[in-house]
Structure formats: C-alpha cells, structure tokens
N, C-alpha and C positions, 0 to 999 in steps of 0.2 A: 115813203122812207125818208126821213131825215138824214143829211151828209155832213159833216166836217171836213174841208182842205183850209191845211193851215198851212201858211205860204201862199194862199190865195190872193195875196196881190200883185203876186211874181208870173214871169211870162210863161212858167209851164201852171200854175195854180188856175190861172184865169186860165189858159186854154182847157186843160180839164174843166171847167165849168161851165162854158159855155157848150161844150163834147156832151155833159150827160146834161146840160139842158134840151139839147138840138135833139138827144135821147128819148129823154122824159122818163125812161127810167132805169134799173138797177138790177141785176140778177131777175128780171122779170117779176119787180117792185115797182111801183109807179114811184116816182122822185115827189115827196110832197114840200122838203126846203133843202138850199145847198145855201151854208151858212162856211163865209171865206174868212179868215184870222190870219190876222198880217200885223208887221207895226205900223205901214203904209200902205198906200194904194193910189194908183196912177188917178186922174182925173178921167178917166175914159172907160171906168170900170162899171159907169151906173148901162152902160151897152148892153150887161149882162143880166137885167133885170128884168122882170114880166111878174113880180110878186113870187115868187120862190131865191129868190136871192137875197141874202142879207150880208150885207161889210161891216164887219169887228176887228177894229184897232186895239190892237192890245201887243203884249208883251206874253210868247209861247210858252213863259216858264213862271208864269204868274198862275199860283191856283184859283186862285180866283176870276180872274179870267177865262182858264178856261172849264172851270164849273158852269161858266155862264153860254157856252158856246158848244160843251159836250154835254148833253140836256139829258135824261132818260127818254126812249125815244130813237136817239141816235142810231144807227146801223152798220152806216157808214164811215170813215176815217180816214181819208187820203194823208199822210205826214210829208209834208212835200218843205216845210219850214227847216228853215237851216243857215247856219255864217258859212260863207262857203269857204272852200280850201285857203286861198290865199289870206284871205281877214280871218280863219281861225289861226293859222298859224302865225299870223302879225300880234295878235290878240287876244292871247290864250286863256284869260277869264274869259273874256263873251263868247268863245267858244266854248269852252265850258257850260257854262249857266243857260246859251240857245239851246247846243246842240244833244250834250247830256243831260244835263236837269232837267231839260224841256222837255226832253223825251220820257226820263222819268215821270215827271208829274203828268204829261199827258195818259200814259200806261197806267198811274194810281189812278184818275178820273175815267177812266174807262174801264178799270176793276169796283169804281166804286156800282157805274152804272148796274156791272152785272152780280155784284155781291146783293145789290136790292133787288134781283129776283125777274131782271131784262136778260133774255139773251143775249149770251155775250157779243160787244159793235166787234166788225173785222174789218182790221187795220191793214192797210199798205203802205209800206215802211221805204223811204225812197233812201238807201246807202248807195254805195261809189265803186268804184274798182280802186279808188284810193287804201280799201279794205289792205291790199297787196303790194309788196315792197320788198325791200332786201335781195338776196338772193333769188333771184326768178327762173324757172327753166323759159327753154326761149319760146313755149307757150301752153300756154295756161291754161288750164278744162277744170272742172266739176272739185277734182280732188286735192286740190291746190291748199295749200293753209293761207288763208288771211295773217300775214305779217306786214301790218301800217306801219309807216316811217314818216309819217305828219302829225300831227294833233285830230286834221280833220277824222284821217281815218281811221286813227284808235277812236275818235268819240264814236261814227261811223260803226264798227264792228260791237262795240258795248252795245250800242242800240240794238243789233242782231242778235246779240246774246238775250239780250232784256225779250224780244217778241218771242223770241222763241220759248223762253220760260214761263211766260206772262199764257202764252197759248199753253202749254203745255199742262199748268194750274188752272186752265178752265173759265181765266179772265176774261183774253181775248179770245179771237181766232184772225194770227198775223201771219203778213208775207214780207220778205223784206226783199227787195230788188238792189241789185248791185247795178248801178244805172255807167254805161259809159260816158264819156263828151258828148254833152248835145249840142248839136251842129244843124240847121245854124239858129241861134237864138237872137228874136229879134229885139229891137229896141239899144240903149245904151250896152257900153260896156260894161262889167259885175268887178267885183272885186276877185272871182275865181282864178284858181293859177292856170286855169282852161279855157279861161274867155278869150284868148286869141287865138282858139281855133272858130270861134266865129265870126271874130272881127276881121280875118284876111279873106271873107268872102263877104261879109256883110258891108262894112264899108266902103269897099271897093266897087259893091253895086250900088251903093246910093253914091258913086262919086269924088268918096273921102280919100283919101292915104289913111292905109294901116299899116302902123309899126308892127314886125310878129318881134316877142323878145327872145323867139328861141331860133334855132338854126334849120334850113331847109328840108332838111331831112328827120330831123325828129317825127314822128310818127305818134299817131293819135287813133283810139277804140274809139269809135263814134256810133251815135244812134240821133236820128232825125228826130225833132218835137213830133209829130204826128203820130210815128211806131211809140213815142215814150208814151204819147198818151195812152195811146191803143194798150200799150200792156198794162198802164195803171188799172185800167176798169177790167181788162181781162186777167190779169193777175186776182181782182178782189171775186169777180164771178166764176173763178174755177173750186171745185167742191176742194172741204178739207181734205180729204182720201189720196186726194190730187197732190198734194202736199207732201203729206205724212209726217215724218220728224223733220225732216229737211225744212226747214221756212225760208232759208234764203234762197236765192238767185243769183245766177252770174247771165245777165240781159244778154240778147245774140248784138252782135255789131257787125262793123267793118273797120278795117284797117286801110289806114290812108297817111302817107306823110302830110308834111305841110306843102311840100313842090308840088307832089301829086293833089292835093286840093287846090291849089290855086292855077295846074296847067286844067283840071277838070272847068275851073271857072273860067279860066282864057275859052276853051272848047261852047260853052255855053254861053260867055258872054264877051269873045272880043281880048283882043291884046289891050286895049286901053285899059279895062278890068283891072288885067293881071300884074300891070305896071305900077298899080296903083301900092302893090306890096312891097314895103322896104322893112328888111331884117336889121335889128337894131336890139344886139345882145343884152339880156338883162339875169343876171347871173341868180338873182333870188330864183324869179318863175323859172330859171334852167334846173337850178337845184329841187325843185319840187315836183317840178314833172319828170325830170329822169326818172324819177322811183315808180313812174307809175308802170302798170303792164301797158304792150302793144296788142300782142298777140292774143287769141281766144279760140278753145272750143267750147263749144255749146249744145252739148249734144241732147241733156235736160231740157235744157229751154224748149229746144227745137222739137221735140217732141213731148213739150206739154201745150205747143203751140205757140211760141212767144216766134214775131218775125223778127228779122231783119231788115235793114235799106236792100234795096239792089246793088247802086253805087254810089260812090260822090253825086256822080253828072245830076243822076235823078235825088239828092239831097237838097241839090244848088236850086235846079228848074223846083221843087216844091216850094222855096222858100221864096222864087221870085212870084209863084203864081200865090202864093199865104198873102205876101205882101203887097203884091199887084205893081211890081217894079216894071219900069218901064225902061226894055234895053236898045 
C-alpha cells in the first residue's frame, strides 16, 4: 500500500510515520511506500528511512505537487497539513489558500485517482474542536452544531463538509477527526493559539521558563501524541458501515486547567518544574481560546473505540519517557 501524510514534516506527521513504519502495515496491507509533503522538514527526518520513505517539499495547495505525491496506487491519505489557529487567523490569505484550497485540490486529486478506475484512497481528515464557538452549553457531546468563531475553524468545518460529500459521490472514503489540544508537543513552540499548553510542561522540563499568556485557570480538552496517533490509523482501519453518514468525530479527551497541569507536573517532576511557569497576559491568544469548548462527551468515539489519556500525570510521565528527559 502506498500512503500520503501531508504535514509530514511536522511533529505529529513524522510520529505517524515512523508508527506505521514500526507497523509495516495498514488495514492488514503490507506498507509498500510512506511518502511525507511538507514545505519543510527538520534535519533529523532521514531517521525515518529504510527505503519506503520519501520527503517532498512542496506547497499543499499546489496541483502540481500534489499530482506528483497522490500517484494512482495510493490508499492511503493521512491530511495532517495545516496553518494553524493562531497564524490563520494573523493571516487570513494563507490560511485560506493551506487550509481550504489545499484541501480542495487535495479531494480533486484523489477524485481524480478514483474517476480513473482505482478504488477510491481513504482519507483522514485531521479538524479541531475549533469547529465550536459562540454560545456553548456547558458541555458538549455528539449533537452539538459546529458554530467556528476563528478563520481556523470555519476553514476547519468546510473541510468536513467537502469529505463528507466527496465520500458520499463515491470519490473518497473520509473521516474527519475533531482532534483536541495536543499535549505535550515536543520540540519548539508553533504559532498555534494552543501551543502554551504544551510549553508550561514542556519547557519547564527541559529547564526553560515558560510564559502561559492566558490565566490559571483557563481549561484546556487535551489528547496526548501517542492516543492522536493511535486514532489516526484506527480511525482510517475501521470499515465504512462503522461510519455511515456521519464522517466526523469529536476525539474523547480530558479536561485539565492550566494550575491543574502544571500542579500535575510539580507531582511528577518537583517544585523547581512548576516554578518555572510565569503567567504573563496576552489578550490576542485570551480572545481565541476563550471561544473554544472545555467540556466533552464522547459517547461515539468511545464506542467506536477511540481512547482517551488516563490523566495529565500519565500525559506528563509519557512525554518524559518519548523524550528521555532526565528528572
């Protein structure tokens, strides 16, 4: 089986790749190439090779590009590429042109594969809880409307419209995950209006100060890299039946404020840790994340199989033992 992860140079694309390398295969397919499309890629990504691995630099919303990277053949389709919250809404062309156009032209290249006579590739579609906004009840389950109040997540919810019609014609066969805060994400900070919920655990174990810009008790739907990964390939290997009309998802989490993360990491790693976080108001990322939901039920998910974390504690301890931090 041939794959596409576009976004494959990002820290949940390469962990997906190297997951179904360690795999070797797909839906009980053997994996014959995982071909990763990014505009970049870290210098540490040739790790991921053994001859089924190929890096393409390119632009996601270039047809041409990705003619050249969604091949006849393909199967596979992880859509993990995206501007995220904070830089689409700074920057609402490139948000635009990544996160909608790109997803258009990628959906026409994958209606073209199966207009020529391939079974149609099945997509997983990575959207947000950004989806939801406005008026919230004080929590949210299954029957909830998607009402975005950012750019990210009107582009976000179009794309859930797009798979599900796109499946529905016989193109594809998509799922689109409603992914919450993933915690903790290693490496630098992102431009996301969410990347300080992993910066007040993450830097703090390697040492840093972290600024958070929102206030201690703001609360955050979180889901660990490991569980997102796990439901990427377990979202793509469950039959369509499993499905039906429904293609989206709202991912299971946990609820955590930002005290409660960082007393969790005092608990695992020490008061010097937790000293290390200083709050330091930043009224944009306050206006963008107030809109998002806290709360969730998940009652779907959970019995189509999708998990959840446990807790923070066991969020924090994964990500020291991913990274091999030394406490």
């Amino acid at each position: 089986m041939k794959i596409l992860i576009t976004g494959g140079g990002g820290f949940l694309g390469s962990r997906l790749a190297k997951t179904l390398l360690a795999r070797g295969q797909l839906g009980g397919k053997a994996i014959s190439t995982i071909t990763l499309l990014d505009g970049a890629f870290p210098s540490g990504l040739k790790e991921l090779d053994g001859g089924k691995v190929s890096a393409v630099t390119g632009d996601v919303s270039d047809p041409k590009v990705l003619a050249s990277v969604c091949t006849p053949g393909t199967g596979a389709v992880f859509h993990l590429a995206a501007v995220v919250s904070g830089a689409a809404e700074a920057d609402f062309d490139l948000g635009m042109r990544v996160n909608l156009k790109g997803m258009e032209r990628l959906l026409e290249q994958m209606r073209r594969i199966a207009v020529a006579g391939q079974r149609p590739p099945r997509l997983v579609y990575t959207s947000s809880v950004a989806a939801f906004g406005g008026d919230l009840p004080e929590v949210l389950d299954d029957t909830t409307i998607a009402n975005p109040q950012t750019s990210y997540g009107a582009q976000k919810v179009i794309g859930e419209y797009l798979v599900t019609d796109y499946t529905r014609k016989g193109y594809i066969d998509g799922r689109s995950l409603r992914l919450p805060t993933i915690v903790v994400r290693a490496g630098k900070p992102n431009a996301a209006a969410s990347s300080f919920a992993s910066g007040v655990i993450r830097e703090p174990l390697n040492g840093v100060i972290a600024e958070c810009p929102v206030a201690p008790e703001t609360g955050v739907w979180l889901l660990s890299p490991g569980r997102v990964v796990d439901a990427f390939i377990h979202a793509w290997e469950l039959p369509p039946e499993t499905w039906g009309t429904q293609r989206w998802l709202n991912l299971p989490g946990i609820t955590a404020s930002v005290a409660e993360m960082v007393e969790a990491m005092r608990k695992v790693a020490g008061d010097a840790a937790a000293k290390r976080v200083l709050y330091k108001a930043d009224a944009r990322i306050q206006a963008i994340v107030k809109t998002w939901p806290v709360n969730f039920r998940t009652p779907r998910a959970l019995a189509m199989g999708f998990k959840p974390d446990a807790d923070v504690e066991s969020v924090i301890r994964a990500y020291i033992a991913d990274e091999k931090i030394k406490i």
